[in-house]
N, C-alpha and C positions, 0 to 999 in steps of 0.2 A: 105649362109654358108653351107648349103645344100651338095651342088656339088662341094666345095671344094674341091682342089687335096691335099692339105693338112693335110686334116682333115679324116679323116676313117671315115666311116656309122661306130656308137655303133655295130650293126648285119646285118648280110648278110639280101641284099635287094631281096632274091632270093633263095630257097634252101635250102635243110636241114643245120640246124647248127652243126658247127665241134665242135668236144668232145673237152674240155677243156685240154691240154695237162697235162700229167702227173708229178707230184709235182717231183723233183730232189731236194735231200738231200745231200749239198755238205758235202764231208771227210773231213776236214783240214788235211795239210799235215802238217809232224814231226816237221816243224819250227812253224808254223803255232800255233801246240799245245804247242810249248815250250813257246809261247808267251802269249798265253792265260796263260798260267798256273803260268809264272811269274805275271800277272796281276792281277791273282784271290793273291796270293799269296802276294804282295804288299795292297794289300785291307785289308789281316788281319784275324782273325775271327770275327764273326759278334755278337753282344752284343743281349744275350737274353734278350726277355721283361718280 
């Protein structure tokens, strides 16, 4: 399973390893938010303990 073409080595078998790419934080776009917003919103407020 080794040398599978399938399967990716876990890290490079050779070579400095490459920096982890950098985290992207998607926007939601204006639908996006109106939809979240009616869902938080159907949920209610939340009952103190």
């Amino acid at each position: 399973m080794r040398f599978s073409p399938l399967v990716p080595p876990r890290r490079p078998l050779f070579g400095r390893r490459l920096e982890p790419p950098a985290a992207i934080v998607p926007t939601p776009t204006s639908e996006e938010r109106r939809l979240i917003d009616r869902i938080i919103r159907h949920a209610g407020p939340r009952e103190k303990l």
